[in-house]
DRENLO-281784 format. One record per residue (C-alpha): residue number from 1; residue in three letters; x, y, z. Coordinates in steps of 0.25 Angstrom, whole numbers. Last residue first. Example, Ala and Ser with C-alpha at 12.3 -4.5 7.8 and 13.67 -1.06 7.14 Angstrom:
BEGIN
   pos   code       x       y       z
     2    SER      55      -4      29
     1    ALA      49     -18      31
# end
This chain:
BEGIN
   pos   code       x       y       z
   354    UNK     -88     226     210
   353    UNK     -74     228     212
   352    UNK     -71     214     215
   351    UNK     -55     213     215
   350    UNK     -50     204     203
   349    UNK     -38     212     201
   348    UNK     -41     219     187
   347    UNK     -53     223     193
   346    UNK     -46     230     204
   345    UNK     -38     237     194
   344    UNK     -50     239     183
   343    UNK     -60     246     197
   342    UNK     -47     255     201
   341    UNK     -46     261     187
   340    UNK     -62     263     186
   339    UNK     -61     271     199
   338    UNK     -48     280     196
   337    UNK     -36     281     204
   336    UNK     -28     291     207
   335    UNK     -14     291     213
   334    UNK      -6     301     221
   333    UNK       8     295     223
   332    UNK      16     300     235
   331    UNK      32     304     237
   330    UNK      39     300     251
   329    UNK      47     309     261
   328    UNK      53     317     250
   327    UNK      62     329     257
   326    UNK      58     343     263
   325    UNK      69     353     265
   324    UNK      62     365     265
   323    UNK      71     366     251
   322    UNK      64     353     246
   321    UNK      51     359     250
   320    UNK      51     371     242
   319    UNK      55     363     229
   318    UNK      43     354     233
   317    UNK      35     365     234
   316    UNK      38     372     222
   315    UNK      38     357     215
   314    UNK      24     354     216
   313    UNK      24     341     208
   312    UNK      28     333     217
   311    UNK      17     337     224
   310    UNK      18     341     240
   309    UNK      15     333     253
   308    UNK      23     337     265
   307    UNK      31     335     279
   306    UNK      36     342     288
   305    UNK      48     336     300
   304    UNK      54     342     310
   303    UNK      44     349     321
   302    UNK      46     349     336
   301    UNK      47     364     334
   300    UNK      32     364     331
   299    UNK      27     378     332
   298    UNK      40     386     327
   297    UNK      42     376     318
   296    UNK      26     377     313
   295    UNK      28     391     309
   294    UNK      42     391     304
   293    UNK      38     378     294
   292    UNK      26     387     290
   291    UNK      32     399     287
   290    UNK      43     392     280
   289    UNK      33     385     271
   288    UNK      24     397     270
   287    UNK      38     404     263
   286    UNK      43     393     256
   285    UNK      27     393     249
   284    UNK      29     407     248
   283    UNK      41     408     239
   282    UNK      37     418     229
   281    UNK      33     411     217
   280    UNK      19     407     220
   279    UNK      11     421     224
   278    UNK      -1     421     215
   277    UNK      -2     406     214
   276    UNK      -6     405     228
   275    UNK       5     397     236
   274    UNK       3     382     244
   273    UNK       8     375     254
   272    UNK      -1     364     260
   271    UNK       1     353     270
   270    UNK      17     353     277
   269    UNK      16     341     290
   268    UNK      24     345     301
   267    UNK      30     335     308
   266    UNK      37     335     321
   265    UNK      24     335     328
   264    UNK      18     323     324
   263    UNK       8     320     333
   262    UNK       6     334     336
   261    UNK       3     338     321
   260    UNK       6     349     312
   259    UNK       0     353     300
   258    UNK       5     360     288
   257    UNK      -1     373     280
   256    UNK       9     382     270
   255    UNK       2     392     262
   254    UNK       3     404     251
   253    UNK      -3     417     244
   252    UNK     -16     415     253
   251    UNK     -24     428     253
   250    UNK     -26     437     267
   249    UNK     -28     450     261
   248    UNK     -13     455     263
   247    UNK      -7     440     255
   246    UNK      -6     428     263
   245    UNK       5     419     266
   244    UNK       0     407     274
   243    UNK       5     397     285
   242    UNK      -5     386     291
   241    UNK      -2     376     301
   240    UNK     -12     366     305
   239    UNK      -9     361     318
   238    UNK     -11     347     324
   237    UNK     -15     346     340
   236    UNK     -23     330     336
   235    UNK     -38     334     339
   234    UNK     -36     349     334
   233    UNK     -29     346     321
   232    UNK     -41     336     319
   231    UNK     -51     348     322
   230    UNK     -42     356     312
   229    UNK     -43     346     303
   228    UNK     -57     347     301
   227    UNK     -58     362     302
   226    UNK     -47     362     290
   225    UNK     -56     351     281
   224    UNK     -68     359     285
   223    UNK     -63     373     280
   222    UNK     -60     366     264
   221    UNK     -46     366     257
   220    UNK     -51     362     242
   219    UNK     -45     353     234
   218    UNK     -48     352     218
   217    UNK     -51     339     214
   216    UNK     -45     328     211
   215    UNK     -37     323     197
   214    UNK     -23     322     202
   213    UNK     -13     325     190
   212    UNK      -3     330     199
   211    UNK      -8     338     211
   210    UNK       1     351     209
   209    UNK      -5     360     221
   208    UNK     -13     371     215
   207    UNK     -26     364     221
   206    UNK     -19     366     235
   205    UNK     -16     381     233
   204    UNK     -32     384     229
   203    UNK     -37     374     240
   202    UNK     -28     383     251
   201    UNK     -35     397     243
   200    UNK     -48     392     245
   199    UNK     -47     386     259
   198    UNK     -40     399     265
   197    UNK     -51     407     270
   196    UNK     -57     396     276
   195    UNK     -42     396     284
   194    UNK     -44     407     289
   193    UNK     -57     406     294
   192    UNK     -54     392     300
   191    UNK     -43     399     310
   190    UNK     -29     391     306
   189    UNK     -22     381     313
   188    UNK      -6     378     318
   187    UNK       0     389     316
   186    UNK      -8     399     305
   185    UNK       2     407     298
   184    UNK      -3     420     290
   183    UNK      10     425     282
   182    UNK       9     438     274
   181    UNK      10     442     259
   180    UNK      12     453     252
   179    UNK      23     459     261
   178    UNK      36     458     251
   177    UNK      42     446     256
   176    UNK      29     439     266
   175    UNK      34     424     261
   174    UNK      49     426     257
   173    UNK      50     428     272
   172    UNK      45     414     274
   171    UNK      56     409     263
   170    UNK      68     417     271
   169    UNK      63     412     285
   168    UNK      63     397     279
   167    UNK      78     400     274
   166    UNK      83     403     287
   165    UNK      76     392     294
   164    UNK      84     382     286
   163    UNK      76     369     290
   162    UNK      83     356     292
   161    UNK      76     353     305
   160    UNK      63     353     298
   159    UNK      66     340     290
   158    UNK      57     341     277
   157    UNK      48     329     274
   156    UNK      40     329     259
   155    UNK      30     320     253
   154    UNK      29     320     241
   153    UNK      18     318     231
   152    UNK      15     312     216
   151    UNK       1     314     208
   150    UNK      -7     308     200
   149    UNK      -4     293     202
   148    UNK     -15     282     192
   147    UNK     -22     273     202
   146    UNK     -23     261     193
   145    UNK     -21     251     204
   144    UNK      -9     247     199
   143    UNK      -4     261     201
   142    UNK      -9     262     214
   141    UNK      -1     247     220
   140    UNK      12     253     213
   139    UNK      11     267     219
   138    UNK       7     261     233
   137    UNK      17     252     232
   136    UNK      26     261     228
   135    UNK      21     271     241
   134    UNK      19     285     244
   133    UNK       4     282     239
   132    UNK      -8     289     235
   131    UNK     -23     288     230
   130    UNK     -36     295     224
   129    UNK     -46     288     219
   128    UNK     -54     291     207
   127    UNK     -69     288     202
   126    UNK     -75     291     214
   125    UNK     -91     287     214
   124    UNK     -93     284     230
   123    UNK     -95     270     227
   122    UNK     -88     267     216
   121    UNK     -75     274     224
   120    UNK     -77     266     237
   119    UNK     -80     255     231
   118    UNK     -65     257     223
   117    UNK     -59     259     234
   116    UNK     -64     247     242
   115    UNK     -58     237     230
   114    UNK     -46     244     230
   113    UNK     -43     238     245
   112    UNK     -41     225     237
   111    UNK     -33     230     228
   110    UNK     -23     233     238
   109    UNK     -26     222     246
   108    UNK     -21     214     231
   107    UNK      -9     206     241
   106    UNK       3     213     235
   105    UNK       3     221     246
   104    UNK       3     215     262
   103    UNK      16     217     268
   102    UNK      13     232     264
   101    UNK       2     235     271
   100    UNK      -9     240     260
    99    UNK     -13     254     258
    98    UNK     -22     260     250
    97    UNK     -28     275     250
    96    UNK     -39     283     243
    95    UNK     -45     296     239
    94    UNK     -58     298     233
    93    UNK     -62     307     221
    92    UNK     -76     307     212
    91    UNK     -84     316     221
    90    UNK     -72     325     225
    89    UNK     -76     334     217
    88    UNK     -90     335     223
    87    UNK     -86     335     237
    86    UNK     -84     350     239
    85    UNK     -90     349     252
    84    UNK     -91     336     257
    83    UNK    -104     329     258
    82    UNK     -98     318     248
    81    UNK     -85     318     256
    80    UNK     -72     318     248
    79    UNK     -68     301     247
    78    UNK     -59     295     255
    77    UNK     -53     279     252
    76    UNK     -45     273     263
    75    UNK     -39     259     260
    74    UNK     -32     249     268
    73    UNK     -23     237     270
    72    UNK     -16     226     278
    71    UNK     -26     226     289
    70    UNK     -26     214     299
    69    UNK     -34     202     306
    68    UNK     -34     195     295
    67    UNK     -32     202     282
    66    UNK     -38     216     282
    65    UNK     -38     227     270
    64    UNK     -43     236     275
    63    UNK     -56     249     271
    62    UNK     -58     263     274
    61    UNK     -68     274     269
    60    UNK     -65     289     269
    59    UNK     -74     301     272
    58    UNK     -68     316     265
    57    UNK     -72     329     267
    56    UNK     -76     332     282
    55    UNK     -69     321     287
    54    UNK     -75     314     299
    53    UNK     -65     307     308
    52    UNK     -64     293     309
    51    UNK     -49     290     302
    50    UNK     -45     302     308
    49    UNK     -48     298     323
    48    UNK     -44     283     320
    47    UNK     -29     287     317
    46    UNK     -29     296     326
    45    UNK     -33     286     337
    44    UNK     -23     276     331
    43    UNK     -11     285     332
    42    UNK      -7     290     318
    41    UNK       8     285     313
    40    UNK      22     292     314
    39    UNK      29     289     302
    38    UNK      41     280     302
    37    UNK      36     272     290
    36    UNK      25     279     284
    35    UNK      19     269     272
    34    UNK      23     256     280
    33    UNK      22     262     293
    32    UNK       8     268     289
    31    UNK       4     253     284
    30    UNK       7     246     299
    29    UNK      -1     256     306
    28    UNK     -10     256     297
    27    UNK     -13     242     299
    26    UNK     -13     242     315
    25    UNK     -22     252     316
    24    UNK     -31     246     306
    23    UNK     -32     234     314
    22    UNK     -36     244     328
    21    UNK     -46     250     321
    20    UNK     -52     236     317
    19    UNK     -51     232     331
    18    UNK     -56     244     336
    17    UNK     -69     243     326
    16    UNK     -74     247     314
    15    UNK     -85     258     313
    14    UNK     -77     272     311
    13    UNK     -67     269     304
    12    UNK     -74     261     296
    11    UNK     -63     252     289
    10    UNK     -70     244     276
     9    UNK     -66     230     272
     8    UNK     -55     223     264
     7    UNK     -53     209     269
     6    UNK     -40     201     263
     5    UNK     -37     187     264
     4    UNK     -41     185     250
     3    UNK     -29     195     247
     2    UNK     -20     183     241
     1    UNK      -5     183     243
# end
């Protein structure tokens, strides 16, 4: 089927109209059945709000696919903000997603919405672009692209009611065995002063995490990324839970942060865990993961389901996982796609890419 019939233009989030809103709506509805089938889905208001809202480090441009009076597709580029702190290495780096309703592939709207991408990267001087996808399609339509994968991720679902309490009491002990260390456990947020004194040592843990052979630069935990999402914490009744083990003078050895939100409240939603390399070997990331799982039972009993996101190729974590009782949900290729690679492909398929 021929893709004449198709219009790729911008979405402004912040310009277009109701009816337009209202179009989108009913198109990503439709797609995050398709890619979540089962999962709860945003509410149009909260949906709108974070599309809209100010980020304080990264911007994004939209852009459909439209035929008729209905979207079948769309792309979302981000790029690190050029009046962002620490912007520099992120100078040649954006991130990207592509979707395309599934009783419409095959058509070249994918290609299609490539064409916007690359624009974008020309025009703001990134040379790679990074993407992701749960899917084969995904894999297959990236791959034929020229987007090369980099990485591999899980996502893994553990069951709360099969919990062995027991056992999550003996690996929390194991955590302050001997006296040289303490727990600090902050429910549901943490002062800002504490948490400034804790940016360095979280970005230290992060860029330790096995990334595969992703070229990007190093993460940094920053102050205004916590404060903003606090405000959004603030707006919906979420909670940031935080659980450290910390030496007499207050130094990390290990974490364990998750979020919780209202509008899902059985679901706890596992971020990072993470144990300096000075104190690895002694069971401490079971030991922030029980504390953390007692903390936010005790809060939350309607709680029975957490999720995470960990490397395949972190396999402490896994392994510490799979005995929590966390199975595979879905596993996610990281891919990266270079400038020039993207301009051959849509060459090759006749797209203008002048």
């Amino acid at each position: 089927m021929a893709n004449d019939t198709i219009e790729i233009r911008r979405f402004d989030v912040h310009a277009d109209d109701a009816s337009e809103w209202a179009r989108f709506h009913r198109y990503r509805r439709i797609r995050d059945e398709e890619l979540h089938p089962g999962e709860p889905q945003a509410a149009d208001a909260d949906f709108e709000h974070d599309a809209r809202r100010r980020m304080p480090f990264h911007e994004a441009e939209r852009f459909v696919a439209r035929e008729g009076d209905e979207l079948v597709g769309n792309l979302i580029v981000w790029r690190r903000r050029p009046d962002a702190p620490n912007s520099e290495p992120f100078a040649l780096h954006a991130e990207a997603w592509l979707g395309v309703l599934g009783a419409h592939r095959r058509r070249g709207i994918g290609s299609r919405l490539l064409v916007p991408l690359l624009a974008f990267m020309r025009a703001h001087g990134k040379t790679v672009a990074t993407m992701n996808t749960f899917y084969p399609p995904g894999h297959a339509f990236l791959e034929a692209s020229g987007a090369v994968l980099k990485h591999r991720v899980v996502e893994n679902r553990m069951h709360i009611d099969g919990l062995d309490a027991d056992e999550l009491a003996r690996w929390k002990a194991r955590g302050t065995a001997g006296g040289a260390l303490r727990f600090e456990i902050h429910p549901g947020r943490t002062p800002m002063a504490r948490l400034a004194q804790l940016l360095a040592p979280f970005s230290d843990l992060f860029n330790d995490m096995p990334l595969g052979e992703l070229e990007l630069p190093p993460a940094r935990y920053e102050l205004d990324g916590y404060a903003n999402w606090y405000r959004e914490l603030d707006r919906s009744g979420g909670e940031h839970h935080l659980v450290l083990l910390v030496d007499a003078d207050g130094t990390l050895a290990a974490m364990c942060e998750a979020h919780w939100d209202p509008r899902t409240p059985e679901r706890l939603h596992q971020r990072l865990t993470g144990v300096a390399r000075a104190w690895r070997g002694r069971s401490l990331a079971k030991a922030v993961k029980a504390a953390m799982l007692g903390s936010v039972r005790a809060l939350h009993p309607e709680l029975r389901t957490v999720a995470t996101y960990n490397s395949e190729a972190n396999a402490p974590i896994l392994a510490i996982n799979r005995r929590l009782g966390f199975e595979v949900h879905r596993r996610q290729g990281v891919y990266q796609l270079g400038v020039e690679a993207l301009a051959e492909c849509l060459a090759r398929r006749g797209e203008s890419v002048d």
